[in-house]
C-alpha positions in Angstrom: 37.5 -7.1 9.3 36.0 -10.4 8.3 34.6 -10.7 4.9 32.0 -12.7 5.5 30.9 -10.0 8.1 31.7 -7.2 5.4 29.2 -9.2 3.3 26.3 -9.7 5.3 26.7 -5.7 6.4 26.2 -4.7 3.1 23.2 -7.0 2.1 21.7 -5.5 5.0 22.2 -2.3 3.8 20.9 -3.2 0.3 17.6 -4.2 2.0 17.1 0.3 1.9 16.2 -0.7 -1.8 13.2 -3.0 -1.8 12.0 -1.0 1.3 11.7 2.2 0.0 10.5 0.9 -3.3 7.8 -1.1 -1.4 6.9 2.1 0.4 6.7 4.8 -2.3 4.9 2.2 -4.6 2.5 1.8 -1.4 2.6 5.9 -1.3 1.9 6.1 -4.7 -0.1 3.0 -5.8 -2.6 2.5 -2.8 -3.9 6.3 -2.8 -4.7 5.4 -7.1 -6.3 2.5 -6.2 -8.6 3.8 -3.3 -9.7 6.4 -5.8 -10.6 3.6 -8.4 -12.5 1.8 -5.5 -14.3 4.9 -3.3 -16.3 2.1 -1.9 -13.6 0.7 0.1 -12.3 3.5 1.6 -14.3 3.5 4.8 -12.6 0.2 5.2 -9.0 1.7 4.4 -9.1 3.4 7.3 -10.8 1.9 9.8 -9.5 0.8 13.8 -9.5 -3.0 12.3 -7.8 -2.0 9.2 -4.9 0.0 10.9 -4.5 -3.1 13.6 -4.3 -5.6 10.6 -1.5 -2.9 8.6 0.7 -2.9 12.3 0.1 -6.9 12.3 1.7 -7.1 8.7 4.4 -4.6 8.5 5.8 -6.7 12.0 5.3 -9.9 10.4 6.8 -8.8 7.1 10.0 -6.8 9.7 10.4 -10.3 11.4 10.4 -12.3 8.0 12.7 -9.6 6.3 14.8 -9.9 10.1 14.8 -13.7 9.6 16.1 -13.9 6.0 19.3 -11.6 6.1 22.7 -11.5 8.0 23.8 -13.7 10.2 19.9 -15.3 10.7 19.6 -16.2 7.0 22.1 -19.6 7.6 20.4 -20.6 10.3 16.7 -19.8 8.3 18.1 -21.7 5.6 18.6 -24.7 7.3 15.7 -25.2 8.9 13.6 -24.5 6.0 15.8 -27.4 3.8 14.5 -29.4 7.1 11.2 -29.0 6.5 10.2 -32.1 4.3 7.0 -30.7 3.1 7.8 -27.8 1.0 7.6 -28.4 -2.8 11.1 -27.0 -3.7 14.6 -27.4 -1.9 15.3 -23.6 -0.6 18.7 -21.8 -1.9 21.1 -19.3 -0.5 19.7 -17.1 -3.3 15.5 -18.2 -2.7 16.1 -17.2 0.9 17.8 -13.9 -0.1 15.0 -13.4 -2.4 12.3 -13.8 0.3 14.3 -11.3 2.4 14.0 -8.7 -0.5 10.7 -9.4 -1.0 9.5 -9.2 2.8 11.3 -5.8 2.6 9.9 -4.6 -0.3 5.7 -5.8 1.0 7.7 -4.3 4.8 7.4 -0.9 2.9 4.7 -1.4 1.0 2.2 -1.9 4.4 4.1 0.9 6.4 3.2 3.7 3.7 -0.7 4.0 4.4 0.4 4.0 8.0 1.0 7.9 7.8 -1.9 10.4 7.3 -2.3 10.7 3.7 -5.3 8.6 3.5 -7.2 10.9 5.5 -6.3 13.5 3.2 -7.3 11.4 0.4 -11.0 10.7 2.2 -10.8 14.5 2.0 -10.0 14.8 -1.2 -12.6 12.4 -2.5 -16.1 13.9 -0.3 -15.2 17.3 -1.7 -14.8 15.7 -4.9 -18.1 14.1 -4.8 -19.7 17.0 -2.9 -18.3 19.3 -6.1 -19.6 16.5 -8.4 -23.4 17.1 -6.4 -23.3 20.5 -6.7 -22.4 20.5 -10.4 -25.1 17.5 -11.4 -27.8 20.1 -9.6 -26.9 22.9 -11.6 -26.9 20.7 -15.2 -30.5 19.3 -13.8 -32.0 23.2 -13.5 -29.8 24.1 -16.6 -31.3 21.8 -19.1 -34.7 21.8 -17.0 -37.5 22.2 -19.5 -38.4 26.3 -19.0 -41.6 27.8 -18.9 -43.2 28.6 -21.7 -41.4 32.0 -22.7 -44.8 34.1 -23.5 -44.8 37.4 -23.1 -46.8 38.8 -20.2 -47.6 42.0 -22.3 -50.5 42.4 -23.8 -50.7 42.4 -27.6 
């Protein structure tokens, strides 16, 4: 087997690394920061919201595609032909971008799945538990009635 090819099929199989960290830090990370920021979760989940995540984990899958194996010469060469980018790309800057475009690949395919639902759950019952205990401090340090006796003295 060639060892260029022998190469190239293990940087693709290295790109399982900044994938799955991009998605278990997008498991784990954008569930913390929806409960930091209740006031954007009806936007979290919304029909526009799920469109846009579909739109970014394909450009992010095409971008990661791009960058790696036998695509990332070809990539390379016509971004070194591009005359208006500040820095002259690498071997190494595209192999970079190809990690990172895994790694952001994962991290917008993780709210894809159903735990943000759970977590909209999660957060009304919260606040519906939060209600219910603010009414009982309200009639708990409600000023009483005057305690007088009703027997006569």
């Amino acid at each position: 087997m060639d060892p260029l090819f022998k190469a190239q099929a293990i940087g693709m199989l290295l790109l399982w690394i900044p994938l799955l960290a991009g998605f278990f830090v997008g498991r784990w990370v954008y569930p913390k920061l929806l409960r930091l920021l209740p006031a954007f979760l009806p936007l979290a989940r919304s029909r526009s919201s799920t469109f846009m995540t579909f739109v970014n984990v394909t450009l992010f899958a095409v971008a990661m595609v791009l960058t790696t194996g036998m695509l990332a010469a070809k990539t390379l060469v016509w971004l070194q032909g591009l005359t208006f980018l500040p820095v002259t790309p690498t071997a190494n800057w595209v192999r970079a971008l190809s990690w990172l475009a895994a790694f952001f690949c994962g991290y917008h395919a993780a709210p894809l799945f159903e735990y943000p639902v759970k977590l909209r759950q999660e957060l009304e019952s919260e606040a519906a538990y939060r209600r219910n205990w603010e009414e009982y401090r309200r009639r708990r340090d409600a000023p009483k009635p005057s305690a007088k006796s009703s027997y006569p003295e």
